[in-house]
Residue, then its C-alpha position, 0 to 999 in steps of 0.5 A: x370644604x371638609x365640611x360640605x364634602x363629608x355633607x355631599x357624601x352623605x347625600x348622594x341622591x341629594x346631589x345627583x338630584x341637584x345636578x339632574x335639575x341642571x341638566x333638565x334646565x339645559x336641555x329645556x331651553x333647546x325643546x323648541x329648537x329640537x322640536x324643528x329639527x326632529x319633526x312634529x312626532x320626534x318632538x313631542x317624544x322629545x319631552x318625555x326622554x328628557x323627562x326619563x334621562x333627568x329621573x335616571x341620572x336622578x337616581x343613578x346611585x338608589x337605583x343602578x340597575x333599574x336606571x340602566x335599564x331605562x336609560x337603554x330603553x330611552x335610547x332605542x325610543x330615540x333611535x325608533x321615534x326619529x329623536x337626534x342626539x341632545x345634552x339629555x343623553x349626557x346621562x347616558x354616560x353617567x350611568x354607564x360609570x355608575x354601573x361600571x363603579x357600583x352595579x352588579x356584574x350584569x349590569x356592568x358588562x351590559x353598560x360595557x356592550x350598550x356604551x359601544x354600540x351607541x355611537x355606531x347605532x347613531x351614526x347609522x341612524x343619522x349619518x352626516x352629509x357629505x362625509x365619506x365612509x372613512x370619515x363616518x368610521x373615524x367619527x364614529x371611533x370618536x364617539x366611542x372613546x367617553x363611552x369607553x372612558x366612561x366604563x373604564x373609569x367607573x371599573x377602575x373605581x370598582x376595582x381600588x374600592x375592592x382593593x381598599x376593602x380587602x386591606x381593610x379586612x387584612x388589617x382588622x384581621x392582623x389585629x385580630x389575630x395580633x390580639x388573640x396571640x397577644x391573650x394566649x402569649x399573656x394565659x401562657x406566661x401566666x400558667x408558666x408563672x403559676x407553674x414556678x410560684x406554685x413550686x416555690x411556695x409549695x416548697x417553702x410551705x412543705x418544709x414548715x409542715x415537715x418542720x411542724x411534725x417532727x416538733x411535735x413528735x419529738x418534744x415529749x416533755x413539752x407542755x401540751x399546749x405547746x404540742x397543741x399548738x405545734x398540731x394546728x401549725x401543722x394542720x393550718x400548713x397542711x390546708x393552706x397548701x391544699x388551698x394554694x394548690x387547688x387556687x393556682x391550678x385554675x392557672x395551671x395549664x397541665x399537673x406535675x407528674x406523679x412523684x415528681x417534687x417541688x424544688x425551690x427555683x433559681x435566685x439572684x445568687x445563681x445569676x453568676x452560673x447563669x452568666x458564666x453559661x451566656x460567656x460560653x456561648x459565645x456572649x461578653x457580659x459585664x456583670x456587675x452588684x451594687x449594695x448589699x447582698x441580702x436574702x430576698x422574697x422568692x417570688x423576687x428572686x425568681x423574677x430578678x433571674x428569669x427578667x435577665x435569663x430572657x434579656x441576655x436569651x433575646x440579646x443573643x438571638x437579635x443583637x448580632x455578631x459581636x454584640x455585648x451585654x451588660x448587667x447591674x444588679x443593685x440592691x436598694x433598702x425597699x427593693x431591687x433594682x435590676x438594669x440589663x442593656x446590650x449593643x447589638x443591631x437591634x432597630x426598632x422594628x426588628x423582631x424581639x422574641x417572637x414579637x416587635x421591639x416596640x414592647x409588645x413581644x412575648x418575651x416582654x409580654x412574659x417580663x411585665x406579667x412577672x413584674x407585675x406579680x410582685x408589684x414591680x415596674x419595667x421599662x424596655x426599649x431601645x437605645x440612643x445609638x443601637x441596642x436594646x435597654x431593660x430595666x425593672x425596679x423590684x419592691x420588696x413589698x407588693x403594692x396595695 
């Protein structure tokens, strides 16, 4: 049945023509009694507005305006040529719907005005025998109703196509604008990463440059080659930091001040002043480090601190009151691993920073972008219960 259906839609004049045959072949087998019963004149008349109300109905939907036109036309032949109502006029009907449903405006309103003046047209034309006023205006009432039917359900149809598409265009449209947020969120995650592995880095590479200077002023009694070296340590440092500089401020989305001094960012070790602050505020949280302590990459560190300074930032905006949090940080011989869950109310609709608990707000838009500048993998979501759960693993070498 999905079949045939889909086969019928794609084929409307098709069907229209199918069912223009049959009502043809109706109103073909009662030509010879019309003709007794509108005269010689009205009978001949009959074949041909039979003819037209067959190609109208035919070609209601190629050729709307046109069909309605000559469905009118056809009708005042049959009200000037003496031709009594027959099943032909059926397509009357049919293309006051399709005018109502698919026509321009115009052609709506004039199915509208030619629909309920058909029926007091004909009555007037051939009034019956023996029935009071009364009955003639109920009668004629009675013949009104399909025509009206006919209009209001073709409007109708009109109507809840215009509505399906306007909420079809709203939909592409959200999405649209869910993407474009979504690549800004992602281009301004990234410029703010750039911004503090640039920090980070610049620092580290400024110390050996600085390092590499002074060695090579202070050691006199060195060898020269030494001191060679020391020079091309130095001059390499120098342009690498020039290159590193010049590659991430294609991220970048502003400069750093002038005299302004790259500092080293936060690390693992200062998560405990970083929860001791979320305390404060008003937020319990169990913290909690399992392994052992050691140094880390920076780029490592600085991630491990920003995943948990926004997991415990989004705990206390969405989890409610008397919500908890907790934080394990566990220190693995190939890397870090990194678990922060909370209790709060969040559901799987509710908002997660700026964007949906599903995984595809900015804040973990902002998480993913950083793990995957190490080569790590995160896994957030909601808990079994309420709550939320993030969880992220830290190598401590990026994958090829």
């Amino acid at each position: 049945m999905h079949r045939l259906y889909d086969f019928l839609r794609r084929h409307p004049t098709g069907v229209d023509g199918f069912w223009a045959l049959v009502l043809l072949g109706i109103s073909g087998l009662g030509l010879v009694s019309m003709a007794d019963v509108n005269g010689p004149v009205a009978g001949i008349a009959v074949i041909p507005v039979v003819l037209g109300m067959s190609l109208v109905l035919a070609l209601r939907r190629r050729a709307t305006e046109r069909m309605l036109v000559l469905a009118a036309v056809l009708g005042v032949c049959q009200l000037v040529l003496d031709v009594r109502v027959m099943p032909a006029d059926f397509a009357m009907l049919v293309i006051i719907y399709t005018a109502a449903a698919d026509g321009a405006r115009w052609a709506s309103r004039f199915a509208l005005v030619g629909g309920l003046c058909a029926a007091p047209l004909a009555s007037m034309r051939w009034p019956g025998e023996g029935v009071t006023v009364v009955g003639s205006v109920l009668f004629t009432i009675f013949q009104i109703v399909p025509f009206a039917l006919a209009w209001v359900l073709g409007d109708s149809i009109r109507t809840r196509r215009a509505y399906l598409a306007q909420l079809e265009e709203r939909a592409a449209r959200l999405e649209k604008e869910r993407e474009a947020q979504s690549k800004v969120a992602v281009a301004a995650e990234r410029a703010r990463i750039a911004r503090e592995l640039h920090d980070v880095v610049a620092h580290n590479v400024s110390v050996m440059v600085v390092q590499a200077d002074g060695a090579a002023y202070v050691m006199d009694t060195a060898p020269d080659q030494a001191k060679k070296a020391l020079e091309t340590i130095s001059g390499t440092g120098r342009q690498a930091l020039a290159e590193m500089r010049r590659l991430l401020g294609v991220l970048r989305t502003g400069e750093p001040e002038e005299g302004s001094e790259y500092v080293p960012q936060p690390d693992v070790q200062q998560l405990d002043e970083l929860i001791e602050q979320v305390r404060t505020a008003g937020l319990p949280v169990d913290y909690k480090v399992e392994g052992t302590p050691r140094p880390l990459p920076s780029g490592v560190e600085l991630t491990a601190y920003r995943i948990v300074q926004e997991a415990l930032t989004n705990t206390r905006k969405h989890g409610g009151e008397n919500a908890g949090a907790s934080v394990r940080l566990v220190y693995f011989d190939d890397g870090l691993g990194l678990l922060v869950e909370d209790d709060g109310r969040g559901a799987p609709h509710e908002l997660y920073e700026d964007g949906g608990a599903d995984g595809r707000g900015h804040g973990l838009i902002g998480m993913r972008e950083r793990v995957g500048m190490v080569g790590g993998t995160l896994d957030a979501g909601p808990r079994p219960g309420g709550g939320f759960r993030i969880s992220a693993l830290l190598p401590l070498k990026p994958a090829h």
